[in-house]
Each structure stands twice: as C-alpha cells, then as structure tokens.
C-alpha positions in Angstrom: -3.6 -8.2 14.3 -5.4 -6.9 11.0 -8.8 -5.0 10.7 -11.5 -7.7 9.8 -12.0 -5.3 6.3 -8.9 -6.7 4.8 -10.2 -10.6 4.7 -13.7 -9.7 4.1 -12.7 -7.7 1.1 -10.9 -10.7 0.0 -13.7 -12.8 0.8 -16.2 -11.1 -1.1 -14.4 -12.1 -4.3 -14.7 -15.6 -3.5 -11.2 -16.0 -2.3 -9.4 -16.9 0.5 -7.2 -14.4 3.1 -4.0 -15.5 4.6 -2.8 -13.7 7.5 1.2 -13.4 7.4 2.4 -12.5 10.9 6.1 -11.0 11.0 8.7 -14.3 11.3 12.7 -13.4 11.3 13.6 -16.4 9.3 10.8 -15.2 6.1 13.2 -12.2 6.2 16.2 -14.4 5.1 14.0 -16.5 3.5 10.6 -14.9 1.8 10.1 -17.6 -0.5 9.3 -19.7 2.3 6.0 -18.0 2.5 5.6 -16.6 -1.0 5.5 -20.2 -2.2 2.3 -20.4 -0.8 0.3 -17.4 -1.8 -0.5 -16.5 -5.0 -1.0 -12.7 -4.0 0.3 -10.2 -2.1 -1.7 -7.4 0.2 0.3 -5.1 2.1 -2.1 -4.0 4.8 -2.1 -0.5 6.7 -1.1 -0.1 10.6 1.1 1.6 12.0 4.1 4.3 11.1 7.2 2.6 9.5 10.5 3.0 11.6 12.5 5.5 9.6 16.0 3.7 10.3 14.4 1.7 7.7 14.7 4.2 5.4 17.9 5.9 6.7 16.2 8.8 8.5 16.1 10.2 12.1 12.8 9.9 14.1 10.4 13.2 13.7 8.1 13.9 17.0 5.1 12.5 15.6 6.7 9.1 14.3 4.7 7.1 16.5 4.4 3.1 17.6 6.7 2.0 15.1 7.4 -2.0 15.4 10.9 -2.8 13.2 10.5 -6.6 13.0 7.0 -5.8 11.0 9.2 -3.1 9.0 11.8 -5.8 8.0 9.5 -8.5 7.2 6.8 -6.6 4.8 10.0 -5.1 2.4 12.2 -8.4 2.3 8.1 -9.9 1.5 7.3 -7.2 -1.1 11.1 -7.1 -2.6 11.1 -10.9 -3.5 7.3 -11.0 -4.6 8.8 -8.0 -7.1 11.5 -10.4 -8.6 8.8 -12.7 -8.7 6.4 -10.8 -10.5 3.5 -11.9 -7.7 0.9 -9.4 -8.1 1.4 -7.1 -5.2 -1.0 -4.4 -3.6 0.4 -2.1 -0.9 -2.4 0.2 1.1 -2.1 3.0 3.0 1.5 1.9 5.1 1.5 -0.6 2.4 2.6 1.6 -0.4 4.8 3.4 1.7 6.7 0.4 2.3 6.0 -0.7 -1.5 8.2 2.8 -1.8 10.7 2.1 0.9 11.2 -1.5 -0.8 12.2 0.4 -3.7 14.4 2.7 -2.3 12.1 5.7 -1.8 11.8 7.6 1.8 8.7 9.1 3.6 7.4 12.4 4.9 6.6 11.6 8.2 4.1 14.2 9.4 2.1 15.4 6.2 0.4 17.9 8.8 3.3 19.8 8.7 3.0 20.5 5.2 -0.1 21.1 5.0 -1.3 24.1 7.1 -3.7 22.0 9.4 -5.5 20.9 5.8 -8.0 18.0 6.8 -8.1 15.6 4.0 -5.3 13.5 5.1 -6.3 12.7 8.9 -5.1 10.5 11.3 -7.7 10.5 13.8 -8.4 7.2 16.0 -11.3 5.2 14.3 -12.0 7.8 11.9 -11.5 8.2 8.1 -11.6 11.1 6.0 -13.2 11.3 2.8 -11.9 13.2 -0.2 -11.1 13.1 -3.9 -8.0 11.3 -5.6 -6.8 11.8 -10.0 -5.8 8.5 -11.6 -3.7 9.1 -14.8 -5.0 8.3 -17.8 -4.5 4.4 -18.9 -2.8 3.6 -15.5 -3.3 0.5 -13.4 -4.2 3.2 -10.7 -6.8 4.4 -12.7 -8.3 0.6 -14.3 -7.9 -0.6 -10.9 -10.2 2.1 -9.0 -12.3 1.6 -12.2 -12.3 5.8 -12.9 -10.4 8.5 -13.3 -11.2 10.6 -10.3 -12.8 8.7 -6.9 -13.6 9.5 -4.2 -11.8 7.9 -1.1 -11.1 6.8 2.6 -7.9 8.6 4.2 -6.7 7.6 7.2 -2.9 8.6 7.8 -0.8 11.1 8.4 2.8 9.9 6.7 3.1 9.9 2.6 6.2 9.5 0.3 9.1 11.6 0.1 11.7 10.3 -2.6 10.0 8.2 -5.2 11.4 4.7 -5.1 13.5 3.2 -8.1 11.0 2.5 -11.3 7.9 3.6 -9.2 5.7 5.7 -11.4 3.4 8.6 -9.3 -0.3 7.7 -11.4 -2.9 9.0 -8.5 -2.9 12.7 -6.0 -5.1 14.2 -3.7 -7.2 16.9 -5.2 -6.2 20.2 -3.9 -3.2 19.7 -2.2 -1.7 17.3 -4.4 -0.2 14.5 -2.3 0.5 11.1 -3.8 -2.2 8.9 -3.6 -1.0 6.0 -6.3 2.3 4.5 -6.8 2.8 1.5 -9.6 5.9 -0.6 -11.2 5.2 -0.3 -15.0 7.2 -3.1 -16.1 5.4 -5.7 -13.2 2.2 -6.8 -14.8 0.5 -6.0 -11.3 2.5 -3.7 -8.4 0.3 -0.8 -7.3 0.3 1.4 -3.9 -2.3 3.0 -2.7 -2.9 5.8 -0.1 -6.2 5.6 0.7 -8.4 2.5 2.4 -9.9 0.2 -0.6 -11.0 -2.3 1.9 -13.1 0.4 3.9 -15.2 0.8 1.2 -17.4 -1.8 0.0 -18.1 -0.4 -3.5 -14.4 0.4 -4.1 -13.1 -1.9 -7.0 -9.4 -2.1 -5.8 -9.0 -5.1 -4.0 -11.0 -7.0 -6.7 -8.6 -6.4 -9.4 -5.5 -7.9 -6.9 -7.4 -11.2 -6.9 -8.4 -10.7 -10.7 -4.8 -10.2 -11.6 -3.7 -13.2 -9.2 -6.4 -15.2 -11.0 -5.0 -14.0 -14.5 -1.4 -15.3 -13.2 -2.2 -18.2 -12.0 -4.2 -19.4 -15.2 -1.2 -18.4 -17.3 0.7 -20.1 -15.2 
C-alpha cells in the first residue's frame, strides 16, 4: 500500500507511477526491475528495522517490515551505480542514508524536549520551515532557499552515509531535512512530504531530471 499523493504527484506532471511492491528475488536481482523504470521514488511508511543498520531496537521503533527494508536499499544502491535519478522522502531518505552506510536516530522526540515540529501523529502533518544551501539540488529542487514544509515523522539520520552531502535543516532545532550525492547528476533525500503539498516543486524536478536522462540517453 502507498498513499494515493505519491501517483498523483507523479501524474500531475504528465507521467506515469509504478507501484514496486517488495519481491525477494529484486533484492538479488534489482536490475530486474530498474530496467523498466526510468526513475526512482522512495516513498515514506513506516520505521526502518534497525538490524538494517546494525543497531538494537529503541521502545518507540515501531511496525517495522524487514523484507520492505531489504528491497528499497538493494533498489536505491543499484539505481546509484546506475546513475537513475533517485528521490528518497521522508523513510525514503533515511534509507537513501542507510544505503549509503549512514544510521538513524530513532526517536527524534527524545532529542528534542517535546519540540513539535517534527510530529508523528496518525493522519496529521506538521508544518514548519526548512534552509536549502545555497546552489544545491536541495535548494533548485524545492525552487527556494527557505520553504516551508510538511513533517510527518518522528526518526531522522544519525551518521551521514558515505558521499552524502547535508544541503537542507529544520529551522530552529536544526535537524536534517536534505541529503544529496554530489557526484550523481540526480540523488536527493528529503525529510519532509513533497507529495502532500500540491504547490511543492520537488517531485517535478525527479521526473524533469528523468526526462533530461532519458533524452541524453
């Protein structure tokens, strides 16, 4: 299951969404699939199980499903040798960091003091600002410096994962909010919820860089 946001966002570029259920032999295999998309979306859901990333289980690490866990970083590591543009939201980038060798905080509640910008509340997001460096895909991708975006989470990164450049943070308490691979013409993570907001401009340029490679190519 996927929220029907992701697709639509997809949609509304003129596009067409492919939903890529977990399948044990893609995890041997991820070309299998790759071959047939020209773009990657790694959607948000639920929290990543922390064996992936060689770490015990805190209380809060909740509905964790390791066959989706194995699946989306053997997906997102081969798209990377590929150079297939590749967009991770929310979950997304944190496995986009996993993949990469990074590890997660897995209660950001607990670092924060009860602060409310990062929420995890059932059917609820919370709305607050995010910094793009200057020049970054981040930044080109949101379409602006500072935005103002959808949270809905309560895990973030820990480690920063191998070549993973930290281009976006939460105002205030500074939490990443923007991950990227400089030397992939398109791999970006994201913390917030691009495809909750129908003005956002995020989603867009993942199709306009898949449309960009697949002219070149």
């Amino acid at each position: 299951m996927a929220p029907r946001s992701y697709a639509a966002a997809v949609q509304r570029t003129g596009e067409l969404a492919f939903l890529l259920p977990p399948d044990e032999s893609a995890i041997a295999e991820p070309d299998r699939l790759l071959d047939r998309i020209d773009g990657l979306m790694l959607a948000g859901g639920s929290d990543v199980d922390p064996a992936t990333y060689g770490a015990q289980p805190d209380a809060e690490t909740k509905g964790t499903w390791p066959e989706r866990d194995q699946f989306e970083v053997a997906l997102v590591r081969r798209a990377l040798d590929r150079e297939l543009p590749v967009l991770g939201v929310c979950r997304g980038m944190q496995v986009l960091n996993i993949a990469c060798g990074g590890t997660l905080v897995q209660h950001l509640p607990d670092t924060l003091d009860g602060d409310e910008r990062h929420r995890h509340t059932p059917g609820t997001y919370g709305d607050h600002e995010v910094e793009l460096a200057a020049g970054s895909l981040a930044a080109r991708a949101a379409g602006a410096e500072r935005v103002t975006v959808k949270s809905h989470h309560h895990q973030g990164v820990d480690r920063i994962g191998d070549g993973l450049d930290v281009t976006g943070r939460s105002v205030g308490d500074g939490i990443v909010e923007a991950l990227e691979l400089s030397d992939r013409p398109y791999a970006l993570g994201v913390l917030w919820h691009p495809e909750e907001d129908v003005r956002s401009k995020v989603i867009g340029s993942l199709v306009e860089a898949v449309r960009s490679e697949v002219g070149a190519r």
